[in-house]
SETI-69703 format. One record per residue (C-alpha): residue in one letter; x, y, z. Coordinates in steps of 0.25 Angstrom, whole numbers. Each point is the difference from the previous one (the first is absolute). Example, Ala and Ser with C-alpha at 12.3 -4.5 7.8 and 13.67 -1.06 7.14 Angstrom:
2
A | 49 | -18 | 31
S | 6 | 14 | -2
end
This chain:
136
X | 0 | 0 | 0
X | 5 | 14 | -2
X | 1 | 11 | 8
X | -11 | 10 | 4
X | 3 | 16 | -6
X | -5 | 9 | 10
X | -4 | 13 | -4
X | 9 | 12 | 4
X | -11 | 11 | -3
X | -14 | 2 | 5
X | -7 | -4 | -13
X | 11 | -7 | -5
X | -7 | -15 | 0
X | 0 | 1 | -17
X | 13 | 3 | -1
X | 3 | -11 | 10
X | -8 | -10 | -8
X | 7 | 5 | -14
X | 13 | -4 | 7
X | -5 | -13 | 4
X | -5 | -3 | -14
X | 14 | 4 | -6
X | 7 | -7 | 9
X | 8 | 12 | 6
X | 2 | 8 | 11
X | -10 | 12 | 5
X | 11 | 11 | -3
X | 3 | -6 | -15
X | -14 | 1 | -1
X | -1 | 15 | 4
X | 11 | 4 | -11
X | -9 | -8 | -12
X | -12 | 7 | 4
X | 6 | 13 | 2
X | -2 | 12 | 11
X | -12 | 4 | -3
X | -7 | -14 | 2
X | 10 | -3 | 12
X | -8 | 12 | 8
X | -14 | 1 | -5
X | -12 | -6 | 9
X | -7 | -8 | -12
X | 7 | -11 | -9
X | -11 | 1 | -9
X | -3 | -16 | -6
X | 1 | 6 | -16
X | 14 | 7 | 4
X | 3 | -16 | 9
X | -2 | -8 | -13
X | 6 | 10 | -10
X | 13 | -1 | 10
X | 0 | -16 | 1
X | -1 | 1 | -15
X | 11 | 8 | -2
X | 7 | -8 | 8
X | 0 | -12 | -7
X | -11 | -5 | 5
X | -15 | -4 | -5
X | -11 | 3 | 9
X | -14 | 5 | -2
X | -9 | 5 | 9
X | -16 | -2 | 3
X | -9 | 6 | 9
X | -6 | -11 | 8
X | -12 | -6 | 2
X | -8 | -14 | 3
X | 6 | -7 | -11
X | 14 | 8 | 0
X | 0 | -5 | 14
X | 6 | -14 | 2
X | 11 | 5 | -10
X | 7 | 7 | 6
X | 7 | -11 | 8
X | 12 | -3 | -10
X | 13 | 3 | 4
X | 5 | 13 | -5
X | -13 | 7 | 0
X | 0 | 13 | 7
X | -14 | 5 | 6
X | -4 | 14 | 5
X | -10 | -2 | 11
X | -12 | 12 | 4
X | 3 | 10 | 7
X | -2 | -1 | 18
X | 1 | 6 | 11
X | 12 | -7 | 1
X | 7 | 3 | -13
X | -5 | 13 | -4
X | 5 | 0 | -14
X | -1 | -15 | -3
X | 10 | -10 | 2
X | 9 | -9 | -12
X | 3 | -14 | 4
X | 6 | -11 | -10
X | -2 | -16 | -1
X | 12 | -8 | 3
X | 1 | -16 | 1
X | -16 | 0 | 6
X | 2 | 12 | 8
X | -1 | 17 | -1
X | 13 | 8 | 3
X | -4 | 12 | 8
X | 10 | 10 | -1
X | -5 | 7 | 13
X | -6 | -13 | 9
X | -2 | 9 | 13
X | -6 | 11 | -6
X | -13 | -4 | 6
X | 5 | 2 | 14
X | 13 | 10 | -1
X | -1 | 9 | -11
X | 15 | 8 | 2
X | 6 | -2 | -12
X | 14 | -1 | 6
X | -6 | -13 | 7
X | -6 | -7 | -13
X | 3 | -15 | -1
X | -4 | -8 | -12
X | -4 | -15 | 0
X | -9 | -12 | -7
X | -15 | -1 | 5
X | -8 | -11 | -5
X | -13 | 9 | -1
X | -2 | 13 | -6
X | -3 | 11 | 10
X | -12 | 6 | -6
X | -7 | -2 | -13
X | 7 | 3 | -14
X | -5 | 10 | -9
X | 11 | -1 | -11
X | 10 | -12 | -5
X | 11 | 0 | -10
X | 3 | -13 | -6
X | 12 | -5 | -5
X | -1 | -6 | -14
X | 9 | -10 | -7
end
């Protein structure tokens, strides 16, 4: 199993996910997408599969629904799950050998930044809203 990327900024989870997909480390990431993406609150799912893409990658990404829904289990996938109390702005998780990385595991309980840890969790922790697949 690989190691878990933890995000290094508050609404850092997609580029922590981009990271993971690549296989490469958070900061590598935050130099391929750039400043501007490194600091803004939104990684916006259009601008996430356009960067996957460009990356050498092939992902797509649907908006999910009842039929959507038991897809999204294949490793490689990345979901967006709605908007909580919890995670304001969303949160991006990524499927890896049955489980979903979570590039900030305790934000739930500690939301500090400087505290983040990432981890695997069997269950996502609230309902997704969009996934990008990984195509052959």
């Amino acid at each position: 199993m690989r190691n878990s990327i933890t995000q290094e900024f508050n609404y850092g989870c997609g580029i922590a996910c981009f990271a993971f997909a690549l296989n490469i480390s958070y900061k590598e990431a935050t130099t391929l997408l750039g400043p501007k993406q490194s600091i803004s609150n939104r990684f916006w799912v259009k601008d996430f599969v356009l960067a996957l893409n460009s990356s050498g990658l092939k992902y797509k990404s649907e908006h999910i629904n009842d039929k959507l829904r038991k897809s999204i289990y294949k490793d490689g996938t990345i979901v967006l799950i709605r908007r909580t109390k919890k995670y304001i702005a969303g949160h991006y998780l990524i499927r890896h050998n049955g489980q979903w990385m979570d590039p900030w595991i305790n934000l739930p309980f500690n939301n500090d930044i400087n505290k983040a840890r990432s981890g695997f969790r069997k269950r996502l922790p609230g309902s997704p809203m969009y996934a990008l697949f990984p195509e052959k």
